[in-house]
C-alpha positions as CSV (number, residue, x, y, z in Angstrom):
1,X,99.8,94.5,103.0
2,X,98.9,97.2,100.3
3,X,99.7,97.3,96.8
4,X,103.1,99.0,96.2
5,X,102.9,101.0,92.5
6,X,104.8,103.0,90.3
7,X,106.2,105.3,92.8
8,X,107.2,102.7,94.8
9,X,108.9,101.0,91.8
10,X,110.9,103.8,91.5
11,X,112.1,104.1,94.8
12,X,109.1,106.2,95.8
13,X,107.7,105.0,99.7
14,X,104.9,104.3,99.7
15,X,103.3,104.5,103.0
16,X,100.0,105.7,103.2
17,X,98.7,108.2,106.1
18,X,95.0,108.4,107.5
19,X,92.3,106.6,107.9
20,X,90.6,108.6,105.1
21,X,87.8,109.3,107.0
22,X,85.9,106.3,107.2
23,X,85.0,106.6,110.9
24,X,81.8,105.4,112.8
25,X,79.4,107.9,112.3
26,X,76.4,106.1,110.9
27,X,75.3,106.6,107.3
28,X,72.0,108.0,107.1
29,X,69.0,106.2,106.1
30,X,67.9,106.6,103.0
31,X,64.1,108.0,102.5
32,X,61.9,105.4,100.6
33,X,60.4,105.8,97.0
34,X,57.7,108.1,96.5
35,X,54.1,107.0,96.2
36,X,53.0,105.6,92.9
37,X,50.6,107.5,92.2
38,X,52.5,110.4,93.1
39,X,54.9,109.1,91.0
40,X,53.2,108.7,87.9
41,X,50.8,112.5,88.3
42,X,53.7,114.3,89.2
43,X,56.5,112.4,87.7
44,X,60.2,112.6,88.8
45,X,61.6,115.6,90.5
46,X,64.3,117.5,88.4
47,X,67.6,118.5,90.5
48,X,70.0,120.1,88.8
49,X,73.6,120.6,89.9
50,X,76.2,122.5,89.0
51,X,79.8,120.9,89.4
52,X,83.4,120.6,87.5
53,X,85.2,118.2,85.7
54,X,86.3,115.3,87.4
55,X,86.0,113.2,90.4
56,X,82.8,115.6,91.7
57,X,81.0,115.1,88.0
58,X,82.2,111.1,88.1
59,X,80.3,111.0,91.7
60,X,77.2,112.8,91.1
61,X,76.8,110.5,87.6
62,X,76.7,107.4,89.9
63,X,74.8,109.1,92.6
64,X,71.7,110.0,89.6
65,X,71.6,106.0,89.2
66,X,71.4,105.7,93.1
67,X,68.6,108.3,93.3
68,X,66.4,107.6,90.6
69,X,64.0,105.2,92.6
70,X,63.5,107.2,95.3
71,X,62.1,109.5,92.6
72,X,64.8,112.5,91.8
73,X,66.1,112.7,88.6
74,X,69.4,114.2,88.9
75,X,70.8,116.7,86.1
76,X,74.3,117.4,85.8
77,X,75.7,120.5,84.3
78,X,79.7,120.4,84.4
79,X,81.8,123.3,84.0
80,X,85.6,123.9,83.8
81,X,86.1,125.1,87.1
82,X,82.9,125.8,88.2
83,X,82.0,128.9,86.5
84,X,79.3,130.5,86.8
85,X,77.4,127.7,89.1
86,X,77.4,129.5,92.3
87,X,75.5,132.6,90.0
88,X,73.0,130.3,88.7
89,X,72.1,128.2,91.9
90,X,71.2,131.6,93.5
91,X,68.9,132.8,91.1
92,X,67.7,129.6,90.6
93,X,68.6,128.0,87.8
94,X,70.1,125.0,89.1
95,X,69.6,123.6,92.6
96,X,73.1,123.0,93.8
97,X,76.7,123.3,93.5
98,X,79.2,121.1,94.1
99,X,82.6,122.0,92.7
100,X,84.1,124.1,96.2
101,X,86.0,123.0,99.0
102,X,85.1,124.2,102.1
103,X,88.0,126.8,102.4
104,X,87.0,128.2,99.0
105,X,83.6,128.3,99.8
106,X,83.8,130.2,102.8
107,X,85.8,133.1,101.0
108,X,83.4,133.3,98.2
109,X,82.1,136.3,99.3
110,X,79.8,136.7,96.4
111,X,77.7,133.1,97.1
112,X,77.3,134.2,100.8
113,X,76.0,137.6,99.7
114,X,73.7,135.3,97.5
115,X,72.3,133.5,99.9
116,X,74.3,130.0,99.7
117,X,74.7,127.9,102.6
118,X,76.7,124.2,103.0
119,X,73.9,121.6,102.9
120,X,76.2,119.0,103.2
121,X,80.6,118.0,102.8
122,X,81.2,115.8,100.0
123,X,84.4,114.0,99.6
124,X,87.5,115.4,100.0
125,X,90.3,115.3,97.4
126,X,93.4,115.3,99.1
127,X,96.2,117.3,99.2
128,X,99.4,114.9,99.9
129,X,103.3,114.4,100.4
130,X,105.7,112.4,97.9
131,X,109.1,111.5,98.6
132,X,111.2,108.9,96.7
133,X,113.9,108.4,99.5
134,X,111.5,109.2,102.8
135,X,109.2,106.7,103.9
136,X,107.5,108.8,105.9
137,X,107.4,112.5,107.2
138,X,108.6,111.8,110.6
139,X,112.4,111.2,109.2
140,X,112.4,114.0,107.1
141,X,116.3,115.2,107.3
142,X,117.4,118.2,108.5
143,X,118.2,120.5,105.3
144,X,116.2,118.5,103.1
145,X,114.2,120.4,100.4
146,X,110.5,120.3,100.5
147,X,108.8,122.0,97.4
148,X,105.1,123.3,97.5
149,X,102.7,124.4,94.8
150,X,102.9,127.8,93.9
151,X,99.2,128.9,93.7
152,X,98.3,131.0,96.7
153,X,95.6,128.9,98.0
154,X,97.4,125.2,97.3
155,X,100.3,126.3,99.0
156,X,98.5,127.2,102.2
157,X,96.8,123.7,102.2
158,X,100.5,122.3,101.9
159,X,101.8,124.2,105.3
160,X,99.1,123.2,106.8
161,X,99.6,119.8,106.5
162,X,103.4,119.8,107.0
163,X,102.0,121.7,110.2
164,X,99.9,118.7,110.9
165,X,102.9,116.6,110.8
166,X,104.7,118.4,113.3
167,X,106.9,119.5,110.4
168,X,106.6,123.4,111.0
169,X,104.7,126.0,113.1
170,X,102.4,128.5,111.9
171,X,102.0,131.9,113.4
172,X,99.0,132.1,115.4
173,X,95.9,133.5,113.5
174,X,96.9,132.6,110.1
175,X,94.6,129.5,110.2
176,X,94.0,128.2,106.9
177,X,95.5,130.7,104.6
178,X,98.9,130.8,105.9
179,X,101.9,131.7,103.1
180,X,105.7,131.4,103.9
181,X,106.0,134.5,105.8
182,X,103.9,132.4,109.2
183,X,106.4,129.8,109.1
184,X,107.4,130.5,112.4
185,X,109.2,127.7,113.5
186,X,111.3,125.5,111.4
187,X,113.4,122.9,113.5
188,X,114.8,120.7,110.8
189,X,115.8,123.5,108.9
190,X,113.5,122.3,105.8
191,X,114.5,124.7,102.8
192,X,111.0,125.5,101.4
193,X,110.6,125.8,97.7
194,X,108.2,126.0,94.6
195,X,106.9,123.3,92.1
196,X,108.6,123.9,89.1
197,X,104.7,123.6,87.4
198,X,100.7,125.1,87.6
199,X,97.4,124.1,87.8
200,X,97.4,124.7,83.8
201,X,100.2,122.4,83.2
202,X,100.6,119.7,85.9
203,X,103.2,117.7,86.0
204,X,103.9,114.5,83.8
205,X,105.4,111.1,85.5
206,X,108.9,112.2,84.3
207,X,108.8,115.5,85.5
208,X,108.1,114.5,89.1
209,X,110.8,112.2,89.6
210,X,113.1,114.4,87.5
211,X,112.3,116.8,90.4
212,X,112.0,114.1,93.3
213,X,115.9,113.4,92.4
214,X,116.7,116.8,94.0
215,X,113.4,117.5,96.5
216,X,113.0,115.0,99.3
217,X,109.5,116.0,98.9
218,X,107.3,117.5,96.8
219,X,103.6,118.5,98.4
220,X,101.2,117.5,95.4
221,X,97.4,118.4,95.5
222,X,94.7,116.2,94.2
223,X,94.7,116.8,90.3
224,X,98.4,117.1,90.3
225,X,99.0,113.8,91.5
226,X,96.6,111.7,89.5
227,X,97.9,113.6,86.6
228,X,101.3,112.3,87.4
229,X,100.0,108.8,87.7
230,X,100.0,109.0,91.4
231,X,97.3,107.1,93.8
232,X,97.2,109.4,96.8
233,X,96.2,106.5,99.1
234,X,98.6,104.3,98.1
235,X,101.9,106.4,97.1
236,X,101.9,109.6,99.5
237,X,103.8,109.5,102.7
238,X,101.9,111.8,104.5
239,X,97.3,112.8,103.2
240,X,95.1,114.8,104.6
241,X,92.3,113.2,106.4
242,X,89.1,112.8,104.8
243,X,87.8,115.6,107.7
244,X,90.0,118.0,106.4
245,X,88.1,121.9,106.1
246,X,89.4,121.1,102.1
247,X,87.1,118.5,102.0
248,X,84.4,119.5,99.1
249,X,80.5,120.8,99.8
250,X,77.5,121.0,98.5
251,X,76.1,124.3,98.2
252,X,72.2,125.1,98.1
253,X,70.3,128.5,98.7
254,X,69.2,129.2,102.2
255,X,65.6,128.9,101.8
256,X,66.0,125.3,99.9
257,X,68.3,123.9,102.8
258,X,65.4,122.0,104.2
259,X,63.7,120.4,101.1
260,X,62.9,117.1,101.1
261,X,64.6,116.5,97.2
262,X,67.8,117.3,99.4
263,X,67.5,114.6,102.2
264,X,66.9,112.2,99.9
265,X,70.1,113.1,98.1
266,X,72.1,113.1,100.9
267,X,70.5,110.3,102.2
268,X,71.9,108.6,99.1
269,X,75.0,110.3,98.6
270,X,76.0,108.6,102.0
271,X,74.6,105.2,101.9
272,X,76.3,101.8,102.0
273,X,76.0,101.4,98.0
274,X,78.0,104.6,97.5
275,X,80.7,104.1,100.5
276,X,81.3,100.7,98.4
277,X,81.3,102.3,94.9
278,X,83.9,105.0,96.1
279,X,86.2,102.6,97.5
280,X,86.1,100.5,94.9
281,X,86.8,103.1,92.3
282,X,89.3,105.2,94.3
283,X,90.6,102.9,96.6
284,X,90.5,105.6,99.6
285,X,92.5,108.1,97.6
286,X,89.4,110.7,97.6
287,X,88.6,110.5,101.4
288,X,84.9,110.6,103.3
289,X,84.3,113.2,105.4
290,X,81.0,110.9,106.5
């Protein structure tokens, strides 16, 4: 039986959704250390990545201890988000990025015109549903008010999963980006709203359930939920699976897709020691797409 926390202390359900994607594909085999003698003329190979603040930076600083004997020594250069690293990967000045969903990524017109591809998804941080009176979103109430974050590309990821739960229909075609207007069907009558905060100023633990005494549910990404105290895993009603497009990548240049510094990263990045670490640290609130 899982742990029941906070939210659920305060009347909060707290049913989790998902597997999390922790399905059966196999992990991949991690490539061996290099030669010694290899090792010690050449000495380690430097791979730097770009990332952003948070559970992408935590990752790749546990991922450098996991790929040091294999012979990479993994540099880490974090900025608030992202700036700039998509720039500097394509002219070379670090090897990676890894600070994008895959929705962002594929509008970032600029890194494709630079000549980034997707080596690889990463985790996925995901976007969820709160309620402190609905265990679940199949007995969401006709009428009830359902509030959504007000950034353009947040709010799309929420009616997309409130799609997912048979909650609404989108209009045909507006795929991943959809806004209020493709809410084409409705059959509960859910009055849709806005989060009374930003990405700038997420909410605090009082703020959410001075608002969850009025919402029936409030759709909360990532950041906004741990900010609130939340565990995604363990207090949301309804997640979004850990194969989710959101789910984060790893972006290289085109012509460094088929390095061998980048198996071995990946290699590593998806191994048995990692799944553990990730589970242990987040308990399946950020969500394998592996």
């Amino acid at each position: 039986m899982r742990r029941r926390g906070w939210l659920a202390g305060a009347g909060f359900a707290a049913m989790g959704v998902g597997s999390g994607g922790t399905g059966a594909a196999a992990p991949m085999r991690a490539a061996g250390p290099l030669p010694a003698a290899a090792s010690r003329a050449e000495g380690p190979r430097v791979v730097r990545i770009g990332t952003s603040p948070g559970p992408h930076a935590e990752i790749l600083a546990h991922l450098r201890t996991l790929v040091a004997p294999s012979g990479l020594d993994l540099r880490l250069d974090v900025r608030p988000g992202g700036r700039g690293v998509n720039a500097d990967v394509a002219r070379g000045a670090l090897e990676a990025a890894c600070f994008e969903d895959g929705v962002a990524f594929a509008d970032d017109r600029d890194a494709r015109a630079a000549g980034l591809v997707v080596a690889a998804p990463t985790v996925c941080l995901p976007m969820g549903l709160y309620s402190r009176t609905r265990p679940a979103p199949a007995v969401l109430r006709a009428g009830d008010a359902v509030l959504l974050p007000t950034a353009a590309a947040a709010r799309a990821r929420a009616l997309v999963l409130l799609h997912n739960f048979g909650l609404l229909g989108l209009r045909d075609g507006s795929g991943l980006h959809a806004t209020l207007q493709d809410v084409v069907a409705n059959a509960r009558g859910l009055r849709l709203g806005g989060v009374p905060w930003t990405a700038e100023a997420p909410p605090s633990r009082a703020s959410l359930l001075a608002v969850l005494d009025r919402a029936a549910v409030v759709a909360l990404d990532f950041s906004a939920a741990t900010s609130a105290g939340l565990q995604p895993a363990r207090d949301a009603i309804g997640l979004e699976d850990g194969r989710s497009p959101f789910a984060g990548v790893l972006a290289v240049r085109r012509d460094r897709a088929g390095d061998a510094w980048l198996a071995r990263l990946l290699a590593a990045y998806r191994g048995a020691p990692m799944k553990a670490w990730l589970l242990a640290r987040w308990q399946e609130s950020v969500r394998r797409p592996w």
